[in-house]
Each structure stands twice: as structure tokens, then as C-alpha cells.
N, C-alpha and C positions, 0 to 999 in steps of 0.2 A: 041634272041637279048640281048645285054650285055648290064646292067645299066652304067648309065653317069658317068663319073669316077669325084670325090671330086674334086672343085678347087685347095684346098691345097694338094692334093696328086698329081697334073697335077703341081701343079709348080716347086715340088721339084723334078720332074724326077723319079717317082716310079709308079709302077702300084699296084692297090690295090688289098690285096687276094684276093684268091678265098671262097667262104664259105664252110662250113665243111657239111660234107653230113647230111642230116635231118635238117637244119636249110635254113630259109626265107634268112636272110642276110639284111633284111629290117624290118620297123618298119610299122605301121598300114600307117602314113599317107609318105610312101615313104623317109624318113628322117634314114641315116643309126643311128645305135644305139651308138654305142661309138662317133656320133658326139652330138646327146642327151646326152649322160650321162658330154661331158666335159663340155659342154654349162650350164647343170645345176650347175654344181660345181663353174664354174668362176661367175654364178651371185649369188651364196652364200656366197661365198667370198667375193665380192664387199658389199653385202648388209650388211653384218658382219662388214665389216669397216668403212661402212656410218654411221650406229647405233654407236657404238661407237664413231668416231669422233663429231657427233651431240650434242652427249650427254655433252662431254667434254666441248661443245663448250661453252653448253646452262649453263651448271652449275660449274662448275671448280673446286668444289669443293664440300665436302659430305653435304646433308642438313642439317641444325643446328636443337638439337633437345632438345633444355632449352625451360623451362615452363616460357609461361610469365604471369606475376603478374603486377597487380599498386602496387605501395607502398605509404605509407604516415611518413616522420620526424618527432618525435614527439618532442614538443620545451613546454617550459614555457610560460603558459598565465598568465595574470595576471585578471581574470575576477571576477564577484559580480555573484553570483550565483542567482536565481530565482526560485522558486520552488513552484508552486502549488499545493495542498495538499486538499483533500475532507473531510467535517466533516458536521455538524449538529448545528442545531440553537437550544438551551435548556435552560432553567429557570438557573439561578447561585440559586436566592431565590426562595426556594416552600418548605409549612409544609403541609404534611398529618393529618387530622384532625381526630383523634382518642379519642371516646367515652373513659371517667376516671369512670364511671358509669354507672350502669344497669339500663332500664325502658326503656317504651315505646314513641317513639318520636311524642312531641305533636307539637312543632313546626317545620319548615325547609324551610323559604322564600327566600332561595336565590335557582340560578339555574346555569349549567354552562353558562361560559360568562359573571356572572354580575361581574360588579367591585364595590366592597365592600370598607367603608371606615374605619379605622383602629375605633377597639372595638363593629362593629356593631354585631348584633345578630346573627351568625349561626345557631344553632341548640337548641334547646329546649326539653328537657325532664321530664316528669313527676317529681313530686318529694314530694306528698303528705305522702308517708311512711318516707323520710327522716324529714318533719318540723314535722312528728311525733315523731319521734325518740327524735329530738332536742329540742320538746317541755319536751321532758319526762326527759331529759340530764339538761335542767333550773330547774325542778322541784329539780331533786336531787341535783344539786348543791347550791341551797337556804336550803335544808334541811343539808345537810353535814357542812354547812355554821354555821346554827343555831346550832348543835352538837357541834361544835370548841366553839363557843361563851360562850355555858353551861360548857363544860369543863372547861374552863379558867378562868370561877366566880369560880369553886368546887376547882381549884387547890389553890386560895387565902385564905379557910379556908383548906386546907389543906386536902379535899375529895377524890380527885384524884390523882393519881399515874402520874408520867413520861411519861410512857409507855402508859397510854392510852391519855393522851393528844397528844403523838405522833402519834398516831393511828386514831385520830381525823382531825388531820392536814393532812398524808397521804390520807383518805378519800376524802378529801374535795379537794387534789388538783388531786387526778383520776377520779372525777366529773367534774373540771374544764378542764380537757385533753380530756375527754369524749364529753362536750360540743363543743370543740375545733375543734376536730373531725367532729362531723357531722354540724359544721357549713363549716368545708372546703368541703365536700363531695355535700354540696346543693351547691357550686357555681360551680361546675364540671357538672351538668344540665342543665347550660346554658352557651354554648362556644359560645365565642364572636374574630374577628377577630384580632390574634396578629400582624396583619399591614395592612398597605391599598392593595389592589391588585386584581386579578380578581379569579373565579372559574372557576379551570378545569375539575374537575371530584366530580359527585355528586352519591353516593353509596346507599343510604336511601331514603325513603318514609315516608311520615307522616302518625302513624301508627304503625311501625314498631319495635318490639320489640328488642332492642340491648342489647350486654353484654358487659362486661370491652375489651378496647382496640380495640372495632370494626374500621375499617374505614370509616369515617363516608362521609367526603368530601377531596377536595384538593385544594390548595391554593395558588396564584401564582404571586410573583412581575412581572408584564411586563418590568419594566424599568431596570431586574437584567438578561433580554436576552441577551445570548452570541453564539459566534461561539468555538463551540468546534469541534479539530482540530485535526489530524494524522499526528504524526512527524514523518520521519524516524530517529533512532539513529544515521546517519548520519550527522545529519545537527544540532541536537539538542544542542553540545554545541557552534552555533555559533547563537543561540537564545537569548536574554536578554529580560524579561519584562520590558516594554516600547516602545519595536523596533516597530515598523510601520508596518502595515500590511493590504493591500484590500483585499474585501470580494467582492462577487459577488453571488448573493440568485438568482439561477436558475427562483424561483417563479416570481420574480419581474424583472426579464429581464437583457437586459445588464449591466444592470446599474453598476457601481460599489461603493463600500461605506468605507471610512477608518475607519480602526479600528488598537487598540495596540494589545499587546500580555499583558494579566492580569497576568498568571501564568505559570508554566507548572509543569506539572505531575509530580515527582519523581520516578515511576514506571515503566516500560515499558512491553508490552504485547510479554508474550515469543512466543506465534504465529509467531505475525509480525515485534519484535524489533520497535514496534514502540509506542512512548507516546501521552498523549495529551496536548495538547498547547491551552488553554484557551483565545480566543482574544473576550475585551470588545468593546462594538459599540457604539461613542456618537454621536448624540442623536439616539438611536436605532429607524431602519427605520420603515416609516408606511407600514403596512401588513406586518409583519415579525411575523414568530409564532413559537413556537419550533415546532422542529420537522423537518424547512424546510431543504432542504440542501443546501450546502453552498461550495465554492469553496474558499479557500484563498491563495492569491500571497504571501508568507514570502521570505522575502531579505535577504541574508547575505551579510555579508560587504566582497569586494574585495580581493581574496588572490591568489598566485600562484598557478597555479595547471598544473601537466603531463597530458595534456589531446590527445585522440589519437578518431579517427572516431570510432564511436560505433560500425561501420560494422564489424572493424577489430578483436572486441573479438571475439572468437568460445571458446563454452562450449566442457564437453565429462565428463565422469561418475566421473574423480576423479578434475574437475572443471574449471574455467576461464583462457585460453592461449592464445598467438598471436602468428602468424607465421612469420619471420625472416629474409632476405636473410644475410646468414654470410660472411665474407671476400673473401670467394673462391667459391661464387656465390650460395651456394646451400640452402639448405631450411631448417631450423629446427623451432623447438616448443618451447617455453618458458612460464610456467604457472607466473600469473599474478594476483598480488589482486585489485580489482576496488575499486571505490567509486562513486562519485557522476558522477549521468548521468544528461546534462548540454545538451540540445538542441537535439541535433544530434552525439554531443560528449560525452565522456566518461573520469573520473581521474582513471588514474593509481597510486595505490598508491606501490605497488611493484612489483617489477618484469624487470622493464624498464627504460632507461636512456634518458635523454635528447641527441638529434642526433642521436638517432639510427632508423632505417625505421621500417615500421610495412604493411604488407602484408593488403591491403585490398580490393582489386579483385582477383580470379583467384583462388578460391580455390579449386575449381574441379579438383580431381587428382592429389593434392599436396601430395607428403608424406615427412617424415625427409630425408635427403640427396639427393633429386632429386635437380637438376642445375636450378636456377630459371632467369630470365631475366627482369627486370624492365624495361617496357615500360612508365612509367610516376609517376611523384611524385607527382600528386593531389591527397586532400583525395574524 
């Protein structure tokens, strides 16, 4: 029996070969084979030109492939700067009390913490070998006294020489220098306070044998308590002594307390370029004690400044740059010198012009000459 001959071979008037000897002539599921093979081909085809035209449809053109970035304008402020600054509360007035004499201390009634009224008694030292001395320094200088006196009858008859009535007179006044001596050396045994104020540090015991120059106590105005303060060289010359200044003493809470600016350092500390600024407290608060620490607000008066979002510097080994988008869209680096950092901003002080944008999102993957794309201009 002869297989069913193809509709399309029945229409056009042909009869289809015969097949070649050793071949089926058929495919597994009865479907001749060159009618499989075109059938595949034409929905190759097709499907070739749907993908493509889809594609066109959906996009029309190549995907855009600029980096996008925010950027921020940088303009002229005109702002007052504010700067808080950490420092320490410390005596301006305080003498360490240092022994001018040697012996054993017999007295020593003060303790830390007393407040002492100016010339009271500190310290006491022995001193019975000294009013010995001095007793012995009177004797001779009565004697060398009486010598001058005999001299000065013998020179009127003419008994004595020049020379030894000079010798007379030298005598009697290196008795009187002598004397002079260990009467300043006994008042160095009892130190008495050279101003009113409190004890901070007591060294000695009564008891205690000392020698020249020991330390003996320490000694301290309360009412010469200051805020001593960390400037950066930044800010320093827009400081004058007088400007106004709040202090806030962590110890004693919120609070805050005005104070001036008394001095400021001449120096600055090559570490951290920075000086101190001395601010006085009037009337310096209750419980305040050196030592504490202290936070202070100094103001500078209002000036223009290039200030750009802090976000926007990026450091790198050879220092402070921003990144740019140029005229023809692309991305470059620009190194930059800062200055004062103000809230969440930053002064440019070279590097950068007023109107020009300054990259401050979108850093990931930036490099010089990639095409960047500003999607917004807040900072």
C-alpha cells in the first residue's frame, strides 16, 4: 500500500518520488522529512524577526550608559561661624610653697581644702640653731663696734694708722651683713600665706625633716579659675580678648555660663596647630574646680565663605579633592584646600569657584573622564 501523497504535492499536479532504496521515506511519527525540515526553518525565521522587531519596539535606541551623580553649586555665604572647642578649668593664680631652709617641721595646721586668709601661718620650722647663730652674729657685731670706737679715740693722738681704722670699719660692717643674714634666714622658717585662697596639695608631715627648695604645699586663688581652651589656628585670628564666650562644665549639667576670652597663647602646639585661649568666668560658678572639663562656644563675627557639603571632599595619599562634572559632561578630580568645617559644611578656600557644581553622591565607580549625568542639585 502506497502512502497518502502531500496535499501540496496533490495540488500542483505531481506525484511524489519514489524513495531510494535502503531508506524509510518517512520520519518516526509518519511526517515526511523534508516537510519537517522546512517547517522548521520558516518558524526560525519568523521567530528571528519578532525578536528583533520587539526589541526595536521596546527601546529605539541603545541604553544610555552616564554615571549618575547629585551635585551641589557652590555660592557665597555670608555666615558667623560657631565653634566649639574642649578645654579644662585651672587656677590662672597658684604658688607652690617651697621650703628657703633646712630643719625639721614643727608645725603644719593647714590641710587640703582649707581656705587660708592672706599672711596666715603655713608652715613652721624649727629654728633654734638659726637664733643661735644670730645670737652669736649680736655678740660680734657689739664687739667689732667697740673696736671702730677704740680706733677712732687712738687716731685723734695720732696712734693708729689709716689703714687699720679701715680695717676696723670693714670688720664691723661684715658683722652687721652677718647679722643681717641670719636674721633674713629665721623668717624663711615660718612661711605664712602670700594671699588669701585655698590648699590643694599638702606634701609634708609634721615631723618631717626637709632641705632647701622641698615642696612643701600648694596654694590656690579660687576666684583666678579659668577655662583653658583649644584653638585651632584656623579660627585664631578672628579671636580678640573680650569677645564673649559660653562655657558649659559637663560636671554641673546643662547649664551654660558666660564667659570672655582673658588671653590667648602666642604659641601653638606643633602636634595639633592649635593654641590656648584663656576665657575668664565672672563670677566663677559654684562647684567648679580645676580640673573639670569644659566645653566652650567662641563666635566669630560673620564673613563670606565658599562653602560646599562636607560629603563632597574625598581625601587619597597626596590630599583633599572634589569631583566635577566638566562642560562635556565627564567627570574629573580637582585637589582643594579646606578650611573651616561649619555644621555639616565645609570653606573651600582654594581650589574652587563660585558656580561651579561639586559631586556629592555617586561616588562608586567614578573615575577622571567617565560621562557623568546630574540627576539633582541638592546638597
Amino acid at each position: 500500500m502506497q502512502p497518502p501523497t502531500p496535499l501540496h504535492a496533490r495540488a500542483a499536479g505531481t506525484r511524489p518520488a519514489s524513495p531510494a532504496a535502503g531508506e524509510s521515506g518517512v520520519n518516526g511519527s509518519g511526517t515526511p522529512r523534508l516537510a519537517t525540515l522546512s517547517a522548521l526553518t520558516l518558524l526560525l525565521l519568523l521567530t528571528g524577526c519578532g525578536a528583533d522587531d520587539t526589541t526595536g519596539h521596546a527601546h529605539g535606541q541603545r541604553p544610555s550608559r552616564d554615571h549618575l551623580v547629585a551635585a551641589f553649586t557652590a555660592e557665597h555665604d555670608r555666615v558667623a561661624a560657631h565653634h566649639e572647642r574642649p578645654g579644662s578649668l585651672r587656677f590662672r593664680r597658684l604658688v607652690r610653697i617651697h621650703s628657703r631652709e633646712e630643719g625639721r617641721v614643727i608645725e603644719l595646721p593647714v590641710f587640703e581644702g582649707d581656705r587660708i586668709a592672706r599672711g596666715a601661718l603655713l608652715v613652721r620650722l624649727e629654728d633654734d640653731l638659726l637664733r643661735v647663730q644670730l645670737d652669736k652674729a649680736h655678740a660680734t657685731k657689739r664687739q667689732k663696734r667697740l673696736d671702730l670706737q677704740r680706733q677712732e679715740g687712738l687716731r685723734s693722738r695720732r696712734a693708729v694708722s689709716e689703714d687699720e681704722l679701715a680695717q676696723a670699719r670693714t670688720a664691723l660692717a661684715v658683722a652687721q651683713a652677718e647679722e643681717r643674714l641670719l636674721e633674713t634666714r629665721l623668717t624663711f622658717t615660718a612661711i605664712r600665706a602670700p594671699f588669701a585662697g585655698v590648699i590643694t596639695e599638702r606634701h609634708v608631715e609634721p615631723g618631717d625633716f626637709v632641705t632647701k627648695n622641698n615642696h612643701l604645699l600648694t596654694l590656690a586663688d579660687p576666684a583666678s579659675l579659668i577655662a583653658a581652651v583649644h584653638a585651632s589656628e584656623l579660627i585664631l585670628p578672628r579671636l580678640e580678648p573680650g569677645d564673649p564666650v559660653e562655657l558649659r562644665i559637663d560636671a554641673l549639667g546643662p547649664r551654660r555660663f558666660p564667659g570672655k576670652i582673658l588671653r590667648i597663647h602666642p604659641a601653638l602646639s606643633q602636634a595639633s596647630r592649635q593654641a590656648i585661649v584663656e576665657v575668664a568666668m565672672t563670677p566663677v560658678p559654684d562647684g567648679a574646680r580645676a580640673g573639670q572639663f569644659v566645653r566652650a562656644t567662641l563666635n566669630t563675627a560673620a564673613v563670606d565663605r565658599l562653602l560646599v557639603p562636607f560629603r563632597a571632599v574625598r581625601r587619597d595619599r597626596e590630599g583633599e579633592f572634589l569631583w566635577l562634572p566638566d562642560a562635556e559632561g565627564k567627570a574629573t578630580q580637582r585637589p582643594v584646600r579646606t578650611g573651616l568645617r561649619i555644621a555639616d559644611r565645609i570653606e573651600i578656600l582654594e581650589g574652587l569657584k563660585p558656580g561651579e557644581q561639586v559631586v556629592t553622591r555617586g561616588f562608586s565607580g567614578l573615575v577622571p573622564g567617565k560621562r557623568v549625568r546630574v540627576v539633582t542639585d541638592n546638597p
